[in-house]
C-alpha positions as CSV (number, residue, x, y, z in Angstrom):
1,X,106.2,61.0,73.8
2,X,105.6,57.5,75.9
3,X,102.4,57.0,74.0
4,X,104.1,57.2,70.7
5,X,106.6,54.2,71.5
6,X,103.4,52.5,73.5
7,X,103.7,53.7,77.1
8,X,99.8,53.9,77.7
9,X,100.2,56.7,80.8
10,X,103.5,58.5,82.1
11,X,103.5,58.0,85.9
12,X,106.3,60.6,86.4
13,X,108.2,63.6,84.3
14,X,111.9,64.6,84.6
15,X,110.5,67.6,86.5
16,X,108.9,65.6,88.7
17,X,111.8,63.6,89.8
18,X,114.4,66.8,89.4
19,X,112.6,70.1,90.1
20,X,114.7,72.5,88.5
21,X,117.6,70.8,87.2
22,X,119.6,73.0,84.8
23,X,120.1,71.4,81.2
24,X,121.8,74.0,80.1
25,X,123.7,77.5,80.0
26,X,125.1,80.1,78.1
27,X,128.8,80.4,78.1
28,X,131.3,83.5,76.7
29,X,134.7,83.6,77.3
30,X,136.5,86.5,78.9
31,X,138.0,87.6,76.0
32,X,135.0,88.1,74.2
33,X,133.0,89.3,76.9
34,X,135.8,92.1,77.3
35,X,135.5,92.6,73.5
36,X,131.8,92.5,72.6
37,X,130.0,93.2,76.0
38,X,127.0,95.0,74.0
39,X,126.4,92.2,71.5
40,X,126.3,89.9,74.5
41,X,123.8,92.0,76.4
42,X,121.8,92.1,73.3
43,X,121.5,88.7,72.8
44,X,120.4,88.3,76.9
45,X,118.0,90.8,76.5
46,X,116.2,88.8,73.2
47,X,116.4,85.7,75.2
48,X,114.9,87.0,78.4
49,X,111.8,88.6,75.8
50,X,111.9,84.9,74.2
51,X,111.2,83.7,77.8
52,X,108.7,85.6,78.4
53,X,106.5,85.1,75.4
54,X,107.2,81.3,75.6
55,X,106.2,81.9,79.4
56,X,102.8,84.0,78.4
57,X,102.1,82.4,75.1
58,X,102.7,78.5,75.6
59,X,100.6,77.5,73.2
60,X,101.8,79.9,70.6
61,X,105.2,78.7,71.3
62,X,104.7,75.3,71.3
63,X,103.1,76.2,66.9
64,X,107.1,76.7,66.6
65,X,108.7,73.8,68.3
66,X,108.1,71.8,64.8
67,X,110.1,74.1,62.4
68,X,113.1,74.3,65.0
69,X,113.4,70.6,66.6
70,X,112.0,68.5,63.9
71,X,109.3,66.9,66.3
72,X,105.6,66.2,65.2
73,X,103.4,69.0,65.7
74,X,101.2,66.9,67.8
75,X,104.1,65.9,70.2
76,X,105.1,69.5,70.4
77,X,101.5,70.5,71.5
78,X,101.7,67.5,74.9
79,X,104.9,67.5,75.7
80,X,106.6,69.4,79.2
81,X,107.9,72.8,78.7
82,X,110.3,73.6,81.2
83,X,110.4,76.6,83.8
84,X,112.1,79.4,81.8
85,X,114.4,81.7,83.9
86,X,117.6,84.1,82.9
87,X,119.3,83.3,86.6
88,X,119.2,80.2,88.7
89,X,120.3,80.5,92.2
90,X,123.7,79.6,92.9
91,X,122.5,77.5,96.0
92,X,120.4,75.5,93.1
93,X,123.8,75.2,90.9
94,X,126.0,74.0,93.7
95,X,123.1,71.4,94.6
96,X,123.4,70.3,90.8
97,X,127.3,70.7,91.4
98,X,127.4,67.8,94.5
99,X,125.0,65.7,92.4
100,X,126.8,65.5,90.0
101,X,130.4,64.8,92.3
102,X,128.5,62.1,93.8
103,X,127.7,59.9,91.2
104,X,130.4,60.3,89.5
105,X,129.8,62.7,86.6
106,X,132.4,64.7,88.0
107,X,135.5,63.8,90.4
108,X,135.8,66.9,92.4
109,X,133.8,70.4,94.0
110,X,135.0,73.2,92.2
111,X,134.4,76.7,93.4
112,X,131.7,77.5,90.7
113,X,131.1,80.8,92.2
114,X,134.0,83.1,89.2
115,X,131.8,81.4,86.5
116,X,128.5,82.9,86.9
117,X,128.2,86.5,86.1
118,X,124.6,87.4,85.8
119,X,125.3,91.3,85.4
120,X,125.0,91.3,81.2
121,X,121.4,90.2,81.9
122,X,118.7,93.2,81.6
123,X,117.9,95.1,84.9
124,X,115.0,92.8,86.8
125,X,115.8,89.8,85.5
126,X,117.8,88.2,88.2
């Protein structure tokens, strides 16, 4: 992507500087958890097979990026994938968690421990 805008060489990536940080998550409240807990285990169980082939297929993946993101083709083919995982360790999460607290992103700890329920994910992949 640095070439496009002129960069001639990247000297680091994101990954390289932050091994692991987590962008993202998948959130379901209580209610509908309580409500719906085979459509959610459904859903984790096409996402952990979506893992997987991105995982075992990159390349084949990558063909899709275009359609869903809007990014060239050719940018899609060079640019980093991150490591795909269901779970991430909670250790890694609080880690994120006193990052975060110290520069200000957040004001306090909080015991993150009640949000993460990993037991809707498919046997083996946590």
């Amino acid at each position: 992507m640095l070439e496009a805008h002129g960069a001639s060489r990247i000297l680091a990536s994101f990954h390289d500087i932050v091994p692991h940080w987590v962008f993202t998550g998948m959130y379901f409240t209580d209610d509908f958890l309580a409500e719906n807990p085979d459509i959610v285990r459904k859903f984790l169980v096409g996402l952990v097979k979506s893992f997987d082939f991105v995982t075992n297929h990159e390349m084949e993946a990558r063909k899709h990026l275009p359609k869903y993101t809007k990014v060239p083709e050719d940018m899609c083919m060079i640019c980093a994938l991150r490591e795909l995982q269901p779970a991430e360790p909670l250790s890694r999460l609080e880690d994120q968690h006193r990052l975060m607290v110290r520069y200000g992103f957040m004001k306090e700890m909080q015991d993150i421990s009640t949000m993460i329920d990993y037991s809707y994910l498919p046997e083996g992949s946590h």
